[in-house]
N, C-alpha and C positions, 0 to 999 in steps of 0.2 A: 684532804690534801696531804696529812701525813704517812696514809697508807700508802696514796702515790708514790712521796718521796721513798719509803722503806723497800719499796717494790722495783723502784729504780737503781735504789743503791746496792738492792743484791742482786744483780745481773749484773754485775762489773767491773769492769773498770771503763770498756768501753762507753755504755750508758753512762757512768756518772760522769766523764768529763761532756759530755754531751749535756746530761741536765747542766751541770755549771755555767756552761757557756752562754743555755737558753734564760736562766735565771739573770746572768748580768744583762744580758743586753735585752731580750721582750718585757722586763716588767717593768724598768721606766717606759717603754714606748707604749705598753698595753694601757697604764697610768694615763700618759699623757691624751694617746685616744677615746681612753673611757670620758675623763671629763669633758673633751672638746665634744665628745655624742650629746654627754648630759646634758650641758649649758646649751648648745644647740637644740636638743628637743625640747625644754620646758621654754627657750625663747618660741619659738615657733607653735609651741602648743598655748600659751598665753598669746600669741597675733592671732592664732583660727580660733582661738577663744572669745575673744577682742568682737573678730568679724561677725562670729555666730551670734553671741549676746548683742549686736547693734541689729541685725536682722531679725530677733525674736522680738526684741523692743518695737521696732520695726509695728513688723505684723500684728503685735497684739493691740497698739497704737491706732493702727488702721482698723481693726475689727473692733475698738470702741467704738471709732468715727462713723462708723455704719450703724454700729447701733444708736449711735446719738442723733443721725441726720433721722433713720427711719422711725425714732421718737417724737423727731418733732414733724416729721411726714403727718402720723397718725394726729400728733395734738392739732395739729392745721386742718383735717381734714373733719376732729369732730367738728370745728366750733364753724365749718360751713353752712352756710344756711339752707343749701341747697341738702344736706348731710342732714339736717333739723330738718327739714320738710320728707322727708324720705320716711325717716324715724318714725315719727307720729305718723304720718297716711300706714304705712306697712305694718304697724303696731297694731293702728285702730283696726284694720280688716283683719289683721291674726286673731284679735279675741275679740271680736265680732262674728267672724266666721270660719276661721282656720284657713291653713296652706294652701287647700284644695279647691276652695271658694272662687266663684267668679270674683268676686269684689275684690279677693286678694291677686288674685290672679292679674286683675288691672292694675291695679298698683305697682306690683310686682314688674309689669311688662313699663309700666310709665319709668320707673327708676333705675331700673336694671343696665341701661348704655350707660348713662354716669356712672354707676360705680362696677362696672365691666370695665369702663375706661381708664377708669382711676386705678385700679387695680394692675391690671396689664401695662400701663402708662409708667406706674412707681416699681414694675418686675416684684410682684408679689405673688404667694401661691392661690391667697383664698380672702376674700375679706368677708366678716361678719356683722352681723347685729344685731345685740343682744337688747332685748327690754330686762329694764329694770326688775321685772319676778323673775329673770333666768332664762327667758325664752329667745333659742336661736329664730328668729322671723324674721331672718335673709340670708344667704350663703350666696355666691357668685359661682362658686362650681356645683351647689345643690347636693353635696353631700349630702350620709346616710344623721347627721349629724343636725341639720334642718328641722326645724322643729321639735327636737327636743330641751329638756329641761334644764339646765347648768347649776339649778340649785337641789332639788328634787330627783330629777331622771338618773338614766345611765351611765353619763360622762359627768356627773356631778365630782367625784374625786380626779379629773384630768386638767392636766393644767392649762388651759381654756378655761375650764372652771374657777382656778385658782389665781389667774392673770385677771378674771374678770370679776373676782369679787376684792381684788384690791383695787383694780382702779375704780369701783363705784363707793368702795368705802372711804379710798384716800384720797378721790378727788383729783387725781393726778395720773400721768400717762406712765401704764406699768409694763415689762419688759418679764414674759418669762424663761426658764432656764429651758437647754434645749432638751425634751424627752419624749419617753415613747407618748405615741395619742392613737386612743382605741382607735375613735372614727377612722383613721386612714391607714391603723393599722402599721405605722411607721413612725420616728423621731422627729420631731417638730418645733417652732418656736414660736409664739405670737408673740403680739404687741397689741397693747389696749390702753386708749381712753376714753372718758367719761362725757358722753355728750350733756352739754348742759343748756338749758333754756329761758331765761327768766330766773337764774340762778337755782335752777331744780334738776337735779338729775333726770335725762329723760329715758336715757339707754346708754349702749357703751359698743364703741367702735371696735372692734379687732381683727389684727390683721397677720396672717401666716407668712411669715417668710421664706426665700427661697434661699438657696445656697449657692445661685453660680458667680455672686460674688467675692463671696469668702470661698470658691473652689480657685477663680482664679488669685487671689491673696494666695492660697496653700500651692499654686504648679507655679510661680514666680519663682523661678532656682536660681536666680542672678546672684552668684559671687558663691556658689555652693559645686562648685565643681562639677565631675560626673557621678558621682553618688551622694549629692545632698539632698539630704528630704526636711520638706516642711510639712509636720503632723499637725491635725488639728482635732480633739475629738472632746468628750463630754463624758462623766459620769452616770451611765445608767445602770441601776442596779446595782449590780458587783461588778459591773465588767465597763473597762474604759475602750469606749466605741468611737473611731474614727467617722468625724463626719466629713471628711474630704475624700475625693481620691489622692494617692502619692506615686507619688516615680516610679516605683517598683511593685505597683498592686492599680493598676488603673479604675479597679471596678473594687476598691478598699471601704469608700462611702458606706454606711450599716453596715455592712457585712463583716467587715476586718474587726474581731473583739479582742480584749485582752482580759484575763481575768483580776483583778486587784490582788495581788500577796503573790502572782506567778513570779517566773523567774526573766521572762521577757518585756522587753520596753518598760523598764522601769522607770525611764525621764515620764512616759505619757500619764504613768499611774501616777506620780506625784502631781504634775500638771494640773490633772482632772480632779484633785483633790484639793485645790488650794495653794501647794507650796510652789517654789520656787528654785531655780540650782543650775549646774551645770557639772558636767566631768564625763569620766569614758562607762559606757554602759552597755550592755546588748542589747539588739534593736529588735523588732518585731523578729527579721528574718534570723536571726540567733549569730549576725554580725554585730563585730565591735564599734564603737560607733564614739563620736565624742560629742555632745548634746548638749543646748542651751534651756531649759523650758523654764515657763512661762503662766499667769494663772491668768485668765480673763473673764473678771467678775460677771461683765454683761450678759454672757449667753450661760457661765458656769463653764466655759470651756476651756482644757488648755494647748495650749502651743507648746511645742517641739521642733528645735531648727539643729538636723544635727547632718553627721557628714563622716563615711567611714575613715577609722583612724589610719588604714591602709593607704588613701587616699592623702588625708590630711598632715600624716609624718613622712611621707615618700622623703623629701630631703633628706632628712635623717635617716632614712632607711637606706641614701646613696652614700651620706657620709658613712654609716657603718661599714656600709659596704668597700669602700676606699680605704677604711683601714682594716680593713680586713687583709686586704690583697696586700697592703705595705708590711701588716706584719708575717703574713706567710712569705713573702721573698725573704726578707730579714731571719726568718728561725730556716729556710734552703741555705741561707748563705754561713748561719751559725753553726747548722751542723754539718755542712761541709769542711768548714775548716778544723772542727772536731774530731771529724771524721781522721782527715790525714793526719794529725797530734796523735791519736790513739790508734792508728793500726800498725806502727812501729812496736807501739808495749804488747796491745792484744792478740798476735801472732802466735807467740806461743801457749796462747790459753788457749786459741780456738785449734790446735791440734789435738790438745789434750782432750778438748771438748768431743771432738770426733770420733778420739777413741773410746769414752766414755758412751756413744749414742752409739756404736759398733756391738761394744757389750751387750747395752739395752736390748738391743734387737735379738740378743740370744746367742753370742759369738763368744763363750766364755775363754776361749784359747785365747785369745787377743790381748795381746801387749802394748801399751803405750809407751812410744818411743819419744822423749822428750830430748833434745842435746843440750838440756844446761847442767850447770852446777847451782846455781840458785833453789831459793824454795818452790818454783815452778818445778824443779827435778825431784825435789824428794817428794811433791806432792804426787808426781809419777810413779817413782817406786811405792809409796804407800798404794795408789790406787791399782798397779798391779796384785800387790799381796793381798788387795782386799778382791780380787775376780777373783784369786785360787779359792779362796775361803766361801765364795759363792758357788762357784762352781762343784765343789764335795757337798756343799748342801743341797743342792740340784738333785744331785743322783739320789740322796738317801731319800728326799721328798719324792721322786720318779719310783722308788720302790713301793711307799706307802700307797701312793695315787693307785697303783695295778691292784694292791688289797682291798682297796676300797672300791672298783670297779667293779669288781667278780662279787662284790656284797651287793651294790647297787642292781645290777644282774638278776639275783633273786628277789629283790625287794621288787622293781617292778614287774616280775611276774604273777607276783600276789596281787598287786594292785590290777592291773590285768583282770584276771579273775573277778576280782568284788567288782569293778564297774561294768563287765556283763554280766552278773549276777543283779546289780543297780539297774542296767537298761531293760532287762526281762521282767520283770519289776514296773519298771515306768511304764512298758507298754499294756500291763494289763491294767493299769490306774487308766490311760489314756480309754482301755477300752470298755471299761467300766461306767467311764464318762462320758465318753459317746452315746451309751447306752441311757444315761441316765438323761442327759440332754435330748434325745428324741423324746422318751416318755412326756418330759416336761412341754416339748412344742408339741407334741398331740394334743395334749390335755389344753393348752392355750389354742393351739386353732380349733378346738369344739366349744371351749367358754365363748372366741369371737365369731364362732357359725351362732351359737344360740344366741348372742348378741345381738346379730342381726334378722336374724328369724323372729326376733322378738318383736321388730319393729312392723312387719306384715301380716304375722297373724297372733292369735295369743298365747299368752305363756305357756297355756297347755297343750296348744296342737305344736306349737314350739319347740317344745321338751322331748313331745311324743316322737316327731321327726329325727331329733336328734337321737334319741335311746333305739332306734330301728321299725319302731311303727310305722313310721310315715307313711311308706308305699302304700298298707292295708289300708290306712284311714283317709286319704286322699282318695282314695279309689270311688266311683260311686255307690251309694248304698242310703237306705232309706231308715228314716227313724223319725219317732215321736218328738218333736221339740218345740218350746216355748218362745215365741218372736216376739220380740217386742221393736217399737216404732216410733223414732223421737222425731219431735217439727217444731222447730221457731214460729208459731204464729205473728204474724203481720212482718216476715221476712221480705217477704216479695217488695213491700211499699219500702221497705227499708232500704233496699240495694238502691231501686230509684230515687232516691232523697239526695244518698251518702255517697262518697268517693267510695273507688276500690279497695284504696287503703285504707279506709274506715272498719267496710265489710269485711275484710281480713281479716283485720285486729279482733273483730268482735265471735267471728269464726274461731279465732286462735282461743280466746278464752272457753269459749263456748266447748269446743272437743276438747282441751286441756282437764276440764270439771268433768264432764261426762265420762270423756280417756279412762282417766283413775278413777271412778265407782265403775265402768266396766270390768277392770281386771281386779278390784276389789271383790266384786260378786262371780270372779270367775263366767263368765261372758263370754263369746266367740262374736267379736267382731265384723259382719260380713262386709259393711263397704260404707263408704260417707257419699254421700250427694250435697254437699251444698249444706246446708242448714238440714238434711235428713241424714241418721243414722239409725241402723239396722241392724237389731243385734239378737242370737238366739243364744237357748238354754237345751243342755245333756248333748249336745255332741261337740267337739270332739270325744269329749271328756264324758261321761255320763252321769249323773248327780243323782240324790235319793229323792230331791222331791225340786225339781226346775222351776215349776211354779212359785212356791217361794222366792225361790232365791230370786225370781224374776220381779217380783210383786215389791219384794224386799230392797232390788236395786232402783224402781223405777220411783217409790217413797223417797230416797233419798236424791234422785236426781232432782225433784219437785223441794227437795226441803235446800239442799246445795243450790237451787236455780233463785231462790229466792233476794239471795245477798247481790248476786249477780244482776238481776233485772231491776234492782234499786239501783245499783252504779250505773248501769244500763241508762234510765229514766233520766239522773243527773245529766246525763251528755246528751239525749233528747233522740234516746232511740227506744220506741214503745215497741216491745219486746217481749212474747209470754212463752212459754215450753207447754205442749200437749203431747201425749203417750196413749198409745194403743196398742194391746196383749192381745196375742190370740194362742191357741194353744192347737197341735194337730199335728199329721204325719205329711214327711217333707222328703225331698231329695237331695241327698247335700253330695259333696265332695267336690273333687280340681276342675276346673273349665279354664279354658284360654288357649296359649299354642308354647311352643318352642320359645322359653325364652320369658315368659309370662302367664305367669298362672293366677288363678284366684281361687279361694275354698267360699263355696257357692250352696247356698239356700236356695231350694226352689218348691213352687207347690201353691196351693191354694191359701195355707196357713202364712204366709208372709203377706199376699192380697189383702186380707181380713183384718190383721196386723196395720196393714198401711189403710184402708177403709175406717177404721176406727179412732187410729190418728187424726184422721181429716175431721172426724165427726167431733174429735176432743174439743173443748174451749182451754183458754191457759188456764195454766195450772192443774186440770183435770187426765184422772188416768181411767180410758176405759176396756174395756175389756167383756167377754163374755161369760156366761154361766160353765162352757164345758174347761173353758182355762182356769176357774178358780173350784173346779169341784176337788182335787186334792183338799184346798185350804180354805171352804170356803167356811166354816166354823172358827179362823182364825184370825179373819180381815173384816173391816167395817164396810160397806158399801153402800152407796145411793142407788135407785132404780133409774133408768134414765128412760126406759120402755121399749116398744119396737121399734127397732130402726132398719129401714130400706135402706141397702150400700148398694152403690154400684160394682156391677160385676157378680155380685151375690142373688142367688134365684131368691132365697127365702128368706124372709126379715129374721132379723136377730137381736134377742132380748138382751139389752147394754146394761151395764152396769160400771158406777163410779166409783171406784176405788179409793178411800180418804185415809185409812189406816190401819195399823192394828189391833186387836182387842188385847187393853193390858191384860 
């Protein structure tokens, strides 16, 4: 405020009798308005207080009354006798025979219209009954919730669980708070009492309630304007969760959350918490809002009855406005007459003023011509001797300025120079990096070609392709190689048993094990069927001694199948791995067309291979005498004798391969 005044009083004379004029006359009237605003708005804001807090009282009054009527709904309804015969018959066929039972089934259909009736008749969601161990043995809507345990099971920590073991231990009809419940997967509230018989606990009645009449309690806006809401919502979690719709969110019910400690609807957080209050707060939609709340022990819920303050102080907001307009005529009318007081004095200062803004502009010849004798005169002659005295400093600054021009001049033409010296420079970094970035996405699109080459055939014919063999080794061409020939014995019985999705799973494990001891022992993959795999040895790749490595991979498939056909057995899939080697000359390379290819084994030595498979039992690897003559000093084998194969002219002496000689 002072720098105002200081800022006003050196513009003038004109300005200052202008401030004077506004200081005697706006600050008692600005005074006398400010108070009549204030006293007016805390009167008015204490009556919409008045009203709100009679409304909150209101509502939470009536949302005990519900809850106290449908307390003694439920206490009336255990101690019917018709309620008592229900209980025992639907008990006795539950642990007798279960849900699914004809006996319960009858009972179930004999009782089921009475308490359909009673149910629908009192506007509730679900009613239950629990026997005494915990067991739901009746639901009206047959939830997934039917039949299990309330002490033991699933929903044992839901509060169904927890409404229902107070009212069997305290004998009295209990009310829980409102919250999430697994079974329906949504916020909920029961009520339960303790059916009792001959003074013995028999089981315990509970009953779901609905919300459309605490929805209509929350859209009652009587005496709430056109933006008053009434909130209503509950403590779950960390987040205060409106269980009604509101005026301005119709589909608000769960969905609308508030987080506890944010910065929005803080009346509901307190609410949902216990406390009590009212004053101006922001409201869900981040308006200001002035609010009553409220805490309602019965459901744990709170109330909120509030009403934008925009709405609520408008009077005030007209009174303001009214003196508003009185004191702007009032400061038109003050410095009007200011005005003609001071344009007699300030005449001759705003001459001088003008010749002063002549100068500025750059006119140093110009003279102010003033006709007084007063000190407005000699403050003219002074301000003319002071333009001479600028004006010779002009010139001699106008000489230095061209010195320094004609310097600037060569300085930017150095500069010149080095920044195309700097951009010839930049472009070979640019094309340097160009260069360096290509290298780098070659080298990544051949890592993601062998990537995916990997996954079709193996790592070696993979490799080979990529480094520029491919063409020659694809090609056809004939060569010596070692097949071998896996089979899930009692596969076929297995698929008919088992789902599809069984047989997958067991597929997925099955290649996964096999998979990796294939490219373990450097292996070429030719093809899966089913529960058969076909795999050979020396080509693409060609190896020192195939047999081995073939004898060597198919031991460890029989020792790795072992862990496997135990897990197997547990889940009641009988399940054994047989192997057959053959060793001889084959046709390999690409078959297929445009678009799909496959690297192909063909010949008599893959037949023999699969013939011998067929002949294996689990667990057993057999094979011939010319496939193990590389190694046959090196491996244990059984005789198995002549064996007739189909397809084969001439029998062929088998042999069981069990290991190696340490």
């Amino acid at each position: 405020m002072f720098y105002v005044y200081r800022m006003v009083m050196n513009r003038g004379i004109f300005s200052r009798l202008i401030l004077w004029f506004l200081v005697i006359s706006l600050v008692p009237l600005s005074s006398v308005a400010y108070m009549a605003y204030v006293n007016g708005q805390q009167h008015l804001k204490k009556e919409v207080t008045n009203q709100l807090r009679a409304i909150a009282d209101t509502r939470a009054r009536l949302i005990e009354i519900y809850v106290l009527e449908r307390s003694r709904d439920v206490a009336t309804l255990s101690r019917m006798p018709t309620l008592i015969d229900a209980m025992e018959k639907l008990e006795r066929a539950f642990d007798q025979s279960g849900i699914d039972s004809p006996a319960y089934t009858s009972v179930e259909h004999e009782v089921r219209p009475f308490l359909t009736y009673y149910k629908e008749a009192a506007d509730y969601y679900d009613l239950f009954l629990i026997s005494t161990s915990g067991n739901a043995i009746f639901s009206v809507n047959k939830g997934e919730d039917l039949g299990s345990n309330y002490r033991t099971g699933v929903y044992k920590h839901s509060i169904l669980a927890n409404v229902f073991d107070k009212a069997s231990m305290l004998l009295e009809t209990q009310v829980s708070d409102f919250d999430y419940y697994q079974a329906t997967n949504e916020p909920a509230a029961f009520i339960a009492a303790p059916i009792i018989k001959d003074g013995q606990v028999i089981g315990v009645v509970a009953l779901q309630v609905t919300n459309r009449e605490v929805y209509a309690l929350a859209q009652n806006y009587a005496g709430l304007g056109q933006t008053g809401e009434i909130l209503i919502g509950a403590k779950i979690n960390d987040k205060a969760v409106f269980m009604t719709p509101v005026r301005h969110d119709i589909n608000a019910d769960f969905r609308r959350r508030i987080t506890i400690g944010s910065d929005r609807e803080l009346a509901l957080q307190e609410a949902v918490q216990g406390t009590r209050g009212e004053g101006v707060v922001t409201d869900y939609l981040g308006e200001e809002v002035l609010a009553v709340w409220r805490y309602q022990p019965a459901f744990g819920w709170g109330v909120v009855v509030k009403i934008d303050t925009a709405e609520a102080f408008s009077p005030i907001m007209i009174l303001r406005t009214n003196s508003f307009i009185i004191a702007i005529i009032a400061m038109l009318l003050v410095i009007s007459a200011a005005w003609l007081v001071s344009r007699s004095i300030s005449k001759p200062i705003r001459s001088l003023t003008q010749s002063a803004r002549v100068i500025a502009k750059g006119d140093l010849s110009h003279q102010a011509s003033v006709p007084t004798t007063d000190e407005i005169g000699e403050l003219a002659g002074a301000f003319n001797s002071m333009t001479t005295q600028v004006r010779d400093r002009s010139e001699e600054l106008a000489s230095a300025n061209a010195e320094l021009l004609t310097y600037q001049g060569s300085l930017e033409a150095q500069v010149d120079t080095r920044t195309a010296e700097l951009a010839r420079a930049n472009d070979k970094v640019r094309e340097w990096g160009k260069k360096l970035e290509e290298r780098v996405q070659e080298q990544v699109t051949q890592l993601d070609r062998l990537g995916r080459l990997k996954g079709f055939f193996s790592p070696q014919l993979a490799e080979s392709i990529l480094s520029g063999g491919g063409e020659e080794l694809l090609k056809t061409h004939r060569r010596e190689v070692v097949v071998v020939f896996l089979d899930l014995c009692g596969f076929t019985a297995f698929t008919d048993s088992f789902e599809p999705e069984e047989v997958m799973a067991v597929l997925g494990e099955y290649h996964r094990v096999m998979g990796q001891l294939v490219v373990a022992h450097e292996g070429t993959l030719e093809r899966f069927a089913g529960d058969g795999l076909m795999i050979f040895f020396n080509d693409p790749v060609e190896l020192d001694n195939p047999a081995e490595s073939a004898v060597k991979m198919a031991l460890a498939m029989q020792q790795q199948f072992v862990p496997l056909r135990a897990a197997w057995k547990e889940r009641g899939y009988d399940l054994d791995l047989s192997i057959g080697i053959a060793q001889g000359y084959a046709t390999l390379g690409a078959i297929g067309f445009e678009g799909r290819w496959d690297y192909a084994c063909i010949g008599s030595v893959t037949n023999l291979a699969a013939r011998l498979c067929d002949e294996a039992k689990g667990g057993q690897i057999i094979t011939n005498k010319k496939a193990l003559a590389q190694i046959e000093g090196m491996i244990q084998t059984e005789a198995q004798g002549e064996l007739m194969l189909k397809g084969i002219a001439k029998p062929v002496q088998a042999l069981n391969v069990t290991g190696f000689k340490s």
